[in-house]
DRENNU-313887 format. One record per atom (N, C-alpha, C, O): residue number from 1; x, y, z; atom name; chain. Coordinates in steps of 0.001 Angstrom, whole numbers, plus 500000, padded with zeros to 6 digits. Example, Ala and Ser with C-alpha at 12.3 -4.5 7.8 and 13.67 -1.06 7.14 Angstrom:
2
<1,<513190,494310,507800>,"N","A"> <1,<512300,495500,507800>,"CA","A"> <1,<513200,496700,507800>,"C","A"> <1,<514236,496681,508465>,"O","A"> <2,<512850,497750,507080>,"N","A"> <2,<513670,498940,507140>,"CA","A"> <2,<512900,500030,507870>,"C","A"> <2,<513409,501138,508039>,"O","A"> 
***
This chain:
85
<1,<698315,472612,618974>,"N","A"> <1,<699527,472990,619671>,"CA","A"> <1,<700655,473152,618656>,"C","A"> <1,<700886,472139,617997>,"O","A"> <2,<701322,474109,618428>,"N","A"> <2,<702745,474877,617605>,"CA","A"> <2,<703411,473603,617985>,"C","A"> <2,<703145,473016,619034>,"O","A"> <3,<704389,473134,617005>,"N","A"> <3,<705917,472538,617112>,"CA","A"> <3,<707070,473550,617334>,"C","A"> <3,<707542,474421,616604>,"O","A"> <4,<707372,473124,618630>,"N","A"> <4,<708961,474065,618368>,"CA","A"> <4,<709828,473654,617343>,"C","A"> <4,<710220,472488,617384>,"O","A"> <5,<710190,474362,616461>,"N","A"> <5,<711433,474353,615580>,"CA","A"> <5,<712263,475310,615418>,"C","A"> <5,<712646,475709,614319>,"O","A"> <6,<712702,475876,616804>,"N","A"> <6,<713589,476516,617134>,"CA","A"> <6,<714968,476440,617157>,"C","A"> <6,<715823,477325,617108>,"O","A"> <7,<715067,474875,617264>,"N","A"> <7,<716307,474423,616967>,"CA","A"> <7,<716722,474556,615719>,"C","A"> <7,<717881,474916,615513>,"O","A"> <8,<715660,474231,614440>,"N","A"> <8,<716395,474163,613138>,"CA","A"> <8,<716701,475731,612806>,"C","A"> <8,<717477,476053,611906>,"O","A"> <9,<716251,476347,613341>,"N","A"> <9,<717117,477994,612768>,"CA","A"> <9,<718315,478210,613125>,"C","A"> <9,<718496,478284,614340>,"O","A"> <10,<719221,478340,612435>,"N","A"> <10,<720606,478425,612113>,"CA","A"> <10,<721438,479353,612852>,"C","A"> <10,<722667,479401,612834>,"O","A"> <11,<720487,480222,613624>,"N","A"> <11,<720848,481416,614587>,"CA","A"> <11,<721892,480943,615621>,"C","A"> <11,<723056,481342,615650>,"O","A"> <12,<721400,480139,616378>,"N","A"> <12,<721864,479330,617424>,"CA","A"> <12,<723333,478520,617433>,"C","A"> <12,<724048,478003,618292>,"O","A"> <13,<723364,478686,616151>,"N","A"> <13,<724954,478044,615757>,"CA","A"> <13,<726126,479057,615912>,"C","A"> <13,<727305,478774,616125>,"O","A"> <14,<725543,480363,615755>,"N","A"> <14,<726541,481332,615767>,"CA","A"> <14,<726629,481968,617419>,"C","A"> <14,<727545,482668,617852>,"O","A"> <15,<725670,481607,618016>,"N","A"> <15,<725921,481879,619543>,"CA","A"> <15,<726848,480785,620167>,"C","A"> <15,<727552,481054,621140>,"O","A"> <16,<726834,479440,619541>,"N","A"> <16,<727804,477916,620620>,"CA","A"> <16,<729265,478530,620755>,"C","A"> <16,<730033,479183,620049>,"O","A"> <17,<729251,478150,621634>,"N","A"> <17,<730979,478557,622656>,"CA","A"> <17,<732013,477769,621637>,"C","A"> <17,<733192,478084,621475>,"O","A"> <18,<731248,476552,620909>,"N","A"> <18,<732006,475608,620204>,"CA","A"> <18,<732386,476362,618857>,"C","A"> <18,<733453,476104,618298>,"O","A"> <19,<731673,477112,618447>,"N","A"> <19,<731961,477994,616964>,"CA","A"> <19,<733139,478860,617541>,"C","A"> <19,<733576,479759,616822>,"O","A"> <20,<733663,478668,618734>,"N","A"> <20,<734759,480214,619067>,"CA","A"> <20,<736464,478854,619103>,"C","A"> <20,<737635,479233,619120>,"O","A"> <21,<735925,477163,619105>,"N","A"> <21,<736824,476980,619510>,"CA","A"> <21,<737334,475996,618776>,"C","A"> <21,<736650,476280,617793>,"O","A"> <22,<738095,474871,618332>,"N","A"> <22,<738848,473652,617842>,"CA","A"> <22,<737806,472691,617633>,"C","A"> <22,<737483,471683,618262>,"O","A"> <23,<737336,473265,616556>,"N","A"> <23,<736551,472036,616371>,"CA","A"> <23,<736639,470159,616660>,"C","A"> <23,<735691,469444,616985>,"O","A"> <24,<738196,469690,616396>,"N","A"> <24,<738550,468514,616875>,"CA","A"> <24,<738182,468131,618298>,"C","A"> <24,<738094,466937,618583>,"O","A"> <25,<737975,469014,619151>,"N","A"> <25,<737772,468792,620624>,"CA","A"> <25,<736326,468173,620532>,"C","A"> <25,<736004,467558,621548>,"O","A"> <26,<735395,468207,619530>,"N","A"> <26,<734058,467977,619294>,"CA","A"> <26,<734113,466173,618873>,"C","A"> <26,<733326,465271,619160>,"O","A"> <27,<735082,466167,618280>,"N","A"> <27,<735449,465278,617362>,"CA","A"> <27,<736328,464468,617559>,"C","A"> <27,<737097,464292,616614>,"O","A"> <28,<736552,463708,618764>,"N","A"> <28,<737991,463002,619173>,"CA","A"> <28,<737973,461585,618402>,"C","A"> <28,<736926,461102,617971>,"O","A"> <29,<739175,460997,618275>,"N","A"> <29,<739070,459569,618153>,"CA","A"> <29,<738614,458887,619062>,"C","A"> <29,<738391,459376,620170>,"O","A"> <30,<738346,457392,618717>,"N","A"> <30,<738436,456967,619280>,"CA","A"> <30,<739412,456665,620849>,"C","A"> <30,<740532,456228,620585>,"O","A"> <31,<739198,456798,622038>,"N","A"> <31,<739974,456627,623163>,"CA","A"> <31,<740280,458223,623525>,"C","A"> <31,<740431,458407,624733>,"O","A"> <32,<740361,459047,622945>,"N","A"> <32,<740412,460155,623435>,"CA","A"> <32,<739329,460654,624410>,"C","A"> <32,<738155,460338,624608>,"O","A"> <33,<740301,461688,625020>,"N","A"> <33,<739143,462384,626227>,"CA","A"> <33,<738381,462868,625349>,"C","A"> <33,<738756,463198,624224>,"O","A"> <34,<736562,463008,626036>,"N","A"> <34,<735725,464378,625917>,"CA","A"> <34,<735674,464947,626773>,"C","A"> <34,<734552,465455,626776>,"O","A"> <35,<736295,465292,627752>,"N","A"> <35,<735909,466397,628956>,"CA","A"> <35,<736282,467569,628683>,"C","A"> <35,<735880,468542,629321>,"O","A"> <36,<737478,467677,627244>,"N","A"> <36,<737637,469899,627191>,"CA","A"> <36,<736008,470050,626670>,"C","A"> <36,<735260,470795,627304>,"O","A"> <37,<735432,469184,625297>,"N","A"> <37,<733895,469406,624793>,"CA","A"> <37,<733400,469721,626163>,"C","A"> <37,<733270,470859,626614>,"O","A"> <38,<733183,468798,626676>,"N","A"> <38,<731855,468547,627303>,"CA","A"> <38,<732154,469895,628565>,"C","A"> <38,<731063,470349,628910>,"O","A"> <39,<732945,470365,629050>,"N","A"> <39,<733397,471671,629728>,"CA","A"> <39,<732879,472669,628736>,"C","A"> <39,<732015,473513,628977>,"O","A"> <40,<733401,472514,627770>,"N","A"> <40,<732970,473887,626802>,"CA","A"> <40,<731139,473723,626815>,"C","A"> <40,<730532,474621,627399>,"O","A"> <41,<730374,472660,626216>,"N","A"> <41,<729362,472668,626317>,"CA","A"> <41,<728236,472851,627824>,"C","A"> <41,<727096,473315,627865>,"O","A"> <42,<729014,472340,628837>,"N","A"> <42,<728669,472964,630298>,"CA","A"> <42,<727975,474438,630441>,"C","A"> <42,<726974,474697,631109>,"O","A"> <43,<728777,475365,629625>,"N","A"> <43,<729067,476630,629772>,"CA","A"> <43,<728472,477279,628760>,"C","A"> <43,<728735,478475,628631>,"O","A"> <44,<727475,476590,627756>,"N","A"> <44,<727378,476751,626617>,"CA","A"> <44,<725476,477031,626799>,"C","A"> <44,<724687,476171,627189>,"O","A"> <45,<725052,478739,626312>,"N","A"> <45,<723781,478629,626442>,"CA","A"> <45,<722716,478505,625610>,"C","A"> <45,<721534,478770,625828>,"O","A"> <46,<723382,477965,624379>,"N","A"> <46,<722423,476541,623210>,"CA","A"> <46,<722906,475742,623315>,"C","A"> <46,<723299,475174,622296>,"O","A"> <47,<723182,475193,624588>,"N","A"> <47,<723346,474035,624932>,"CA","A"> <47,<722443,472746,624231>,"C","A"> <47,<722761,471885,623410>,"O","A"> <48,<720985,473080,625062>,"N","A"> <48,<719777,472094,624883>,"CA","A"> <48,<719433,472566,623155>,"C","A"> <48,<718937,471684,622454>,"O","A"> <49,<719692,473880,622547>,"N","A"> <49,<719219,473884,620752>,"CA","A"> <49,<719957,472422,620172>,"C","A"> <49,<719526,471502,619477>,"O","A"> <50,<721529,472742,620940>,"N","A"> <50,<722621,471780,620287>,"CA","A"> <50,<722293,470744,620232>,"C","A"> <50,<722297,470272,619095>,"O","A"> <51,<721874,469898,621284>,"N","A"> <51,<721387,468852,621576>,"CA","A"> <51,<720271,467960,620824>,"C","A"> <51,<720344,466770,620518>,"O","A"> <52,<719110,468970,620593>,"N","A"> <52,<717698,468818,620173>,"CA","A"> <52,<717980,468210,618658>,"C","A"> <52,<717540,467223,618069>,"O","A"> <53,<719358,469748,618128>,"N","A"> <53,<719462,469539,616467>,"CA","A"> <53,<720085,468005,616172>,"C","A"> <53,<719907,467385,615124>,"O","A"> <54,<720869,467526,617349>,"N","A"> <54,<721915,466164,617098>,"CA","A"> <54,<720904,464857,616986>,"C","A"> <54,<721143,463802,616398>,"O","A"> <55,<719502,465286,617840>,"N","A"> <55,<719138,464324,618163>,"CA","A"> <55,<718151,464644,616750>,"C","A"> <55,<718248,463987,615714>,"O","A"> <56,<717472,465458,616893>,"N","A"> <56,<716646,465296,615303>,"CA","A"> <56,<717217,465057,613994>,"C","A"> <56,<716486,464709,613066>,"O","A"> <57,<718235,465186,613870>,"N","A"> <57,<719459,464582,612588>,"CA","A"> <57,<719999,463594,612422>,"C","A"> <57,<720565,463093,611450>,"O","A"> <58,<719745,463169,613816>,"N","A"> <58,<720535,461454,613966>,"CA","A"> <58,<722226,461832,613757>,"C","A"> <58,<722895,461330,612855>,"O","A"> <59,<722580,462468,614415>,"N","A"> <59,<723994,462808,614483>,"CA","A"> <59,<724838,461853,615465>,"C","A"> <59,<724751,461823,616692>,"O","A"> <60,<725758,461003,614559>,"N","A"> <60,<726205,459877,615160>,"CA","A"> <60,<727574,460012,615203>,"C","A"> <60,<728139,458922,615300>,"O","A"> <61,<728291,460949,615166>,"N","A"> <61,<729224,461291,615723>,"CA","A"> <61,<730048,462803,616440>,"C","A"> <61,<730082,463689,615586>,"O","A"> <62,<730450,463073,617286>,"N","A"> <62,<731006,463789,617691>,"CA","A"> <62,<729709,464517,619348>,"C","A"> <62,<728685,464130,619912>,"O","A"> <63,<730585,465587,619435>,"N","A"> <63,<730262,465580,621336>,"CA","A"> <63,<729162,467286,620430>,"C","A"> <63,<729457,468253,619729>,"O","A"> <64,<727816,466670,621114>,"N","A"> <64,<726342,467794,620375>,"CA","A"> <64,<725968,468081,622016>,"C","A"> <64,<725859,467237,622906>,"O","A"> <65,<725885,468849,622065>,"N","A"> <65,<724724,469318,623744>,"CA","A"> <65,<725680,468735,624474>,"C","A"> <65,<725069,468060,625302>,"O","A"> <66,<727038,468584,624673>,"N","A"> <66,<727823,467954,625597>,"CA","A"> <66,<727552,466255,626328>,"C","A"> <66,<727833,465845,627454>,"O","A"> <67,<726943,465596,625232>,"N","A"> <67,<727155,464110,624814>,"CA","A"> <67,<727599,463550,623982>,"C","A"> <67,<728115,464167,623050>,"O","A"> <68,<727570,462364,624004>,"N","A"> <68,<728978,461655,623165>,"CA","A"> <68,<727915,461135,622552>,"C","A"> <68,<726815,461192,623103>,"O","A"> <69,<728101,460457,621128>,"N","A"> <69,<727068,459639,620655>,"CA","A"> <69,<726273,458556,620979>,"C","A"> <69,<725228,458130,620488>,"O","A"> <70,<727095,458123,622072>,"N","A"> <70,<726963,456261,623197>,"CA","A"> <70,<725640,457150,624392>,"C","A"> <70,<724576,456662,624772>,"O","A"> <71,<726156,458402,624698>,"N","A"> <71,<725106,459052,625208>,"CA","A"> <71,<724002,459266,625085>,"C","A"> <71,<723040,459125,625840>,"O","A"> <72,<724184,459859,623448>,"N","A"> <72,<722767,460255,623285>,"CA","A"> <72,<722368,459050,622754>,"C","A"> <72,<721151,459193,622873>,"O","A"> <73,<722520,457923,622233>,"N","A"> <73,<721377,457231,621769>,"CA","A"> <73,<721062,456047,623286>,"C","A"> <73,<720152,455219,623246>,"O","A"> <74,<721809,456171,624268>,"N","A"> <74,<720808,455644,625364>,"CA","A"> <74,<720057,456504,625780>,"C","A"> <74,<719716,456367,626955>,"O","A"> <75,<719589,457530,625130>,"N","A"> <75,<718810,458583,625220>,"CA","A"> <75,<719084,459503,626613>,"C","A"> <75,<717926,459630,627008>,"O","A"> <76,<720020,460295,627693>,"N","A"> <76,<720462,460796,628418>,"CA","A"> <76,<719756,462166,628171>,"C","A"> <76,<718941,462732,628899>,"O","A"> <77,<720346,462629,626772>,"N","A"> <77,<719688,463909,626412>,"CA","A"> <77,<718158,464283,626661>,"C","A"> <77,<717825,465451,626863>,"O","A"> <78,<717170,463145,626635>,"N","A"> <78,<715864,463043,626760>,"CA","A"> <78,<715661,463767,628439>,"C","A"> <78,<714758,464546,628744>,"O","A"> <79,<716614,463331,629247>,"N","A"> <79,<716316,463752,630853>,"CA","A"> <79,<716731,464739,631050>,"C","A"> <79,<717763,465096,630482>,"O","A"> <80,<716097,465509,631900>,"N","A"> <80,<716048,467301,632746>,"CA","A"> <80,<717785,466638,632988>,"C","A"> <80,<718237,465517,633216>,"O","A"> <81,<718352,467933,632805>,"N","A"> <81,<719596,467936,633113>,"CA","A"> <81,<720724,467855,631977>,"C","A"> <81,<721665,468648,631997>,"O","A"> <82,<720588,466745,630856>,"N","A"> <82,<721228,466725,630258>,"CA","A"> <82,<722206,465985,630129>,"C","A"> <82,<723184,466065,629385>,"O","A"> <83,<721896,465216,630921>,"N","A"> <83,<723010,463930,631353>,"CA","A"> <83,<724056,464908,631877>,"C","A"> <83,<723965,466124,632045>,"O","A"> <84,<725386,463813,632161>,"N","A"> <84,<726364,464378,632778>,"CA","A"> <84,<727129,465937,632308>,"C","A"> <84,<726929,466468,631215>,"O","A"> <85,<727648,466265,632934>,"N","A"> <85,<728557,467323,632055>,"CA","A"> <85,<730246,467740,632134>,"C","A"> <85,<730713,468576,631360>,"O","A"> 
***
């Protein structure tokens, strides 16, 4: 059976809604909202690439597939849906 590694091609970065917008919105401090991210990522159709790449990198900060890092490592991203949005 093939491995998808669809995610690691670099293509997919230039389609995210997030490459059109403020990167800081990805990136809040501490106590700040994520709901403009996680709206932008809603709407976003490498959504699940985004996600896949955060989680295979161990990406421990900022809002990937429209989760927060507290998200993805209770693993949310793992379930149909995508956790909240």
């Amino acid at each position: 059976m093939a491995t998808d590694v669809s995610f690691l091609d670099p293509v997919w970065h230039r389609e995210a809604l997030c490459a059109e917008t403020d990167p800081d919105a990805f990136f809040p401090d501490r106590g700040e909202s994520t709901r403009a991210a996680k709206r932008i990522c809603a709407q976003c159709d490498v959504r699940r690439q985004c996600l896949d790449y955060a989680l295979a990198h161990d990406h421990r900060f900022g809002i990937w597939g429209g989760l927060t890092p507290r998200e993805r490592h209770r693993g949310e991203g793992r379930q149909p849906g995508l956790g909240h949005g």
